[in-house]
N, C-alpha and C positions, 0 to 999 in steps of 0.2 A: 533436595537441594536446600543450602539451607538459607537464611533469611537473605533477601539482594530488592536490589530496586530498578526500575526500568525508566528509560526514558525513548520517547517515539524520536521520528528526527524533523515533524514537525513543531517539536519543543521548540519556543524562542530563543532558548541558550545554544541553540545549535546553530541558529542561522550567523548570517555574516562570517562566517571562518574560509578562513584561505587556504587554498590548498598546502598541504604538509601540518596544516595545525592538528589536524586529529588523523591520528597514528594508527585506534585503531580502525574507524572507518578507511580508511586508504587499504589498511592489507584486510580487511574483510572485504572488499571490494575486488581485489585479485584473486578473491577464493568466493565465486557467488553459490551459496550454500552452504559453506561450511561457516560451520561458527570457530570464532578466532577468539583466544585467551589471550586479553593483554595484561599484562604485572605491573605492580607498582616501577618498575625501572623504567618500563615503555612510556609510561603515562609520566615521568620525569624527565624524559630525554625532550621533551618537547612546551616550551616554555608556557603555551598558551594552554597546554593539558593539564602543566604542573599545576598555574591558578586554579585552572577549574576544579581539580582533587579537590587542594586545600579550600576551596569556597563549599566544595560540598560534601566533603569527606570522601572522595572517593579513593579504594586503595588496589580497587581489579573491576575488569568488566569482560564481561563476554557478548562479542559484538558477529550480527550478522546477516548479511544482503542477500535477499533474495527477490532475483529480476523476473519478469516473468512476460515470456517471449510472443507471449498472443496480443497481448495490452501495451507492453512496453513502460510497464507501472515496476517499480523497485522499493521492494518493501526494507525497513533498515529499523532492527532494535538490535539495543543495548542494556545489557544487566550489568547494574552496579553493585560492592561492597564495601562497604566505610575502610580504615585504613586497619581497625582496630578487629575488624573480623579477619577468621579463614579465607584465605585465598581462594577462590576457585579451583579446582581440580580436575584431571581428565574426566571425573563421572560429571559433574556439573557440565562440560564442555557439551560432550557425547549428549546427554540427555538436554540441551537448549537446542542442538542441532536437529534433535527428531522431533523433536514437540513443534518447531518453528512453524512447520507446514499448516499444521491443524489452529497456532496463534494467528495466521495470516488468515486463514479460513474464516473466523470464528470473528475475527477485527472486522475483514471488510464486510460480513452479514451482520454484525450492529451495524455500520455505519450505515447502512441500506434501510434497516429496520427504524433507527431513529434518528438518522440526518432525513432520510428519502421518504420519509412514513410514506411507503409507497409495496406494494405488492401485487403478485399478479393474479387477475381474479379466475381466470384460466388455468390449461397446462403448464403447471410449473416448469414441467424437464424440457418445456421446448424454448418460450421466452426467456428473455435475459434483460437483467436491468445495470446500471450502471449509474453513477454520482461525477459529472462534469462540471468546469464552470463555464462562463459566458463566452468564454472564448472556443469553447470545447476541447479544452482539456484534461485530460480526463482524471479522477480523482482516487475510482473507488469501481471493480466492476465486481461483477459475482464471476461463479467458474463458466458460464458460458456465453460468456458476452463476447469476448476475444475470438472464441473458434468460429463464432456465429459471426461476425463482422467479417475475417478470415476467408468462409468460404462464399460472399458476396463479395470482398473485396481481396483477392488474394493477393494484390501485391502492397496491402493496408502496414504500417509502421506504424504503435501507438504511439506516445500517449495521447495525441492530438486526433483527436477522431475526424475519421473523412467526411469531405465536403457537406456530401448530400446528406448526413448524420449531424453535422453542424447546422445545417440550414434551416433543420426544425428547431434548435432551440432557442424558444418563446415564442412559440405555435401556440395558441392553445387549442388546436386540431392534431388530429393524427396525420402523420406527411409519408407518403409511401416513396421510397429510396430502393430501386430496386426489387425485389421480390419481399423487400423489408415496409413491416406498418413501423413508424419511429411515433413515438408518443415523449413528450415532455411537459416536465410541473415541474414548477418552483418547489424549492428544498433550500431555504435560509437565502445564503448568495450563493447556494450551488443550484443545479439543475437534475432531475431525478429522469432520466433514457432508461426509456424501453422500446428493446427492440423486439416487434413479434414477425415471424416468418406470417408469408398473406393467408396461409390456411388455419390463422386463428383469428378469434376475434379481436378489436383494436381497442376496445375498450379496457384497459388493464390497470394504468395510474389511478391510485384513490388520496 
């Protein structure tokens, strides 16, 4: 692929826009998974898209949503390319779509590692940690936080995590919810959840 730029969508140039302003998060949004090629006419048709090009050179992006149904967290990048490069092409498309998985993978394990400086001194493959804030909502999980909350709470809808998962956070003991040890630490203004099943130890936040 050749040279592009990214932008997350908790970028500040992202925020405040009204619906219809960005053209291509709206139709990547009706395709969760696929990644969507928008062209420089897409990105003109839409006045508030137009400025942003011209403020940043942008001349194509390749944009694409991926929700994810245990958590209820929706993950959203975008590749950009100046006005003055190559367009994008179906291989560039094809190859953001398969790699996407492994970029979400790979994102939300730094943010664990150095928002949550937090790991578990246990069995990894049975624990699960996750990045909420105060309110418990949730930010940031690894792959097994969702299935694991899921099969205690099955009729659970993230991103706002349940009750008795909220109510530990700013314990600083471990709060047993269920057949779950909930462990919480501070993590900046987030909060670092670990949930361990009762047949490990509760000791896991470092």
């Amino acid at each position: 692929m050749r040279r592009c730029r990214g932008i997350w969508p908790t970028d500040s140039s992202r925020r405040g826009r009204r619906k219809g302003d960005d053209a291509a998060a709206e139709a990547a949004l009706r395709a969760p998974g696929r990644t969507i090629r928008i062209g420089a006419d897409e990105l003109a048709a839409v006045p508030a898209l137009t400025q942003m090009a011209q403020r940043f050179d942008i001349g194509g992006a390749l944009t694409t949503v991926t929700p994810d149904a245990a958590s209820g967290l929706v993950t959203f990048l975008s590749l950009y390319r100046g006005g003055a490069d190559a367009p994008f092409d179906e291989t560039d498309r094809a190859l953001k779509e398969r790699v996407m998985p492994h970029l979400i993978l790979s994102w939300h394990a730094n943010w664990l590692q150095e928002l949550g400086r937090a790991r578990l001194r246990t069995d990894g493959t049975r624990g699960a940690l996750a990045l909420a804030d105060r309110h418990g909502l949730l930010h940031v999980t690894d792959s097994r936080f969702g299935p694991l909350l899921l099969r205690e709470w099955p009729q659970w809808q993230g991103p706002l995590l349940p009750e008795p998962v909220r109510a530990a956070i700013g314990h600083g003991d471990p709060v047993r919810a269920g057949s779950l040890m909930i462990c919480c630490a501070p993590s900046d203004d987030l909060f670092v959840i670990a949930c361990i099943p009762e047949a490990m130890p509760a000791d896991v936040v470092a």
